[in-house]
C-alpha positions in Angstrom: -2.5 58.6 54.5 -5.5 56.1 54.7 -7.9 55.4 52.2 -10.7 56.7 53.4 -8.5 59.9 54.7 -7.9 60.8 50.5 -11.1 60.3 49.7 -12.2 63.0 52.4 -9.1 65.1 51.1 -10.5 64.8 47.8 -14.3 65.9 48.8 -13.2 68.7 50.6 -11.0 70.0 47.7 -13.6 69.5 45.3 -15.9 71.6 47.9 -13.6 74.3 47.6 -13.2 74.5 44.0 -17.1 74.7 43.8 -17.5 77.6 46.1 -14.6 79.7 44.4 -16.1 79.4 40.8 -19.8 79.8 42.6 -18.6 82.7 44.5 -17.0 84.5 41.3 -20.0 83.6 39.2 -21.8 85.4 41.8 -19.6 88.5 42.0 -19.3 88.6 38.2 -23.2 88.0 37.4 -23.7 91.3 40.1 -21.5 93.5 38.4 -23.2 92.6 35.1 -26.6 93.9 37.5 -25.1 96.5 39.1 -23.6 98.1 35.7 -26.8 97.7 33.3 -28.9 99.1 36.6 -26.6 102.4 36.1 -26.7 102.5 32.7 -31.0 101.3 32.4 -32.3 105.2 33.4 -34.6 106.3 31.9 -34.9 103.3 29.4 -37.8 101.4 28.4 -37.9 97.6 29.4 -37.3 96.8 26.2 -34.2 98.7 25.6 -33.1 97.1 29.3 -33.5 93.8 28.2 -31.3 94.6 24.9 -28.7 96.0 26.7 -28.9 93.0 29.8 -28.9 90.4 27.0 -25.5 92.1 25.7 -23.8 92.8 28.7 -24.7 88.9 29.9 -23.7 87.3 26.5 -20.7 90.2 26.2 -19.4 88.2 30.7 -20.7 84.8 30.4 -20.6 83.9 26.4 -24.1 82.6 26.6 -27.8 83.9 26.3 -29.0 84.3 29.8 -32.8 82.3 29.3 -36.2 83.4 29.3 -38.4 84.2 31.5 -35.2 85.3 33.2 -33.9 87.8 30.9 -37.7 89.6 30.6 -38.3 89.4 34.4 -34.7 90.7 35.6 -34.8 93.5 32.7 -38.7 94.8 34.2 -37.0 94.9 37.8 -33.9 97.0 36.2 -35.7 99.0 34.3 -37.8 100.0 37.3 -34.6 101.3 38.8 -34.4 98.3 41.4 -31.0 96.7 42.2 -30.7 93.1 41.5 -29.1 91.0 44.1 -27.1 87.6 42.4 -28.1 84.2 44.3 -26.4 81.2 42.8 -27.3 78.3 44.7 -25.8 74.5 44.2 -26.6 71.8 45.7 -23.6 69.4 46.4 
């Protein structure tokens, strides 16, 4: 194998380890959506964001930030699904 042949064997496995931990941070942030969605009705926003910043902290082991956690909790609350985007550039 050639130099320059590793180093591309090497990018491309590094590209593929990306996109697995992207795609199940992506799968994992939309069933933490999907499952405060079901359990937000008939809760105020407040009580939405509560129970998103415990169900986010409870997946991930981190506070998801502001203005994030306000913003996603106003569109749960109002019954609308969430859809996950994670983007990275690379």
């Amino acid at each position: 194998m050639r130099l320059g042949d590793l180093g591309d064997h090497v990018k491309q496995e590094l590209e593929n380890r990306v996109s697995a931990h992207v795609d199940r941070l992506q799968a994992d942030s939309q069933a933490v959506y999907d499952q405060v969605l079901r359990d937000a009705q008939a809760r105020s926003v407040t009580e939405v964001r509560d129970l998103l910043a415990h169900e986010w902290r409870a997946k991930f082991g981190t506070d998801m930030p502001e203005p994030d956690l306000s913003r996603n909790a106003a569109v749960l609350a109002r019954g609308e699904r969430l859809v996950s985007e994670v983007n990275v550039k690379m």
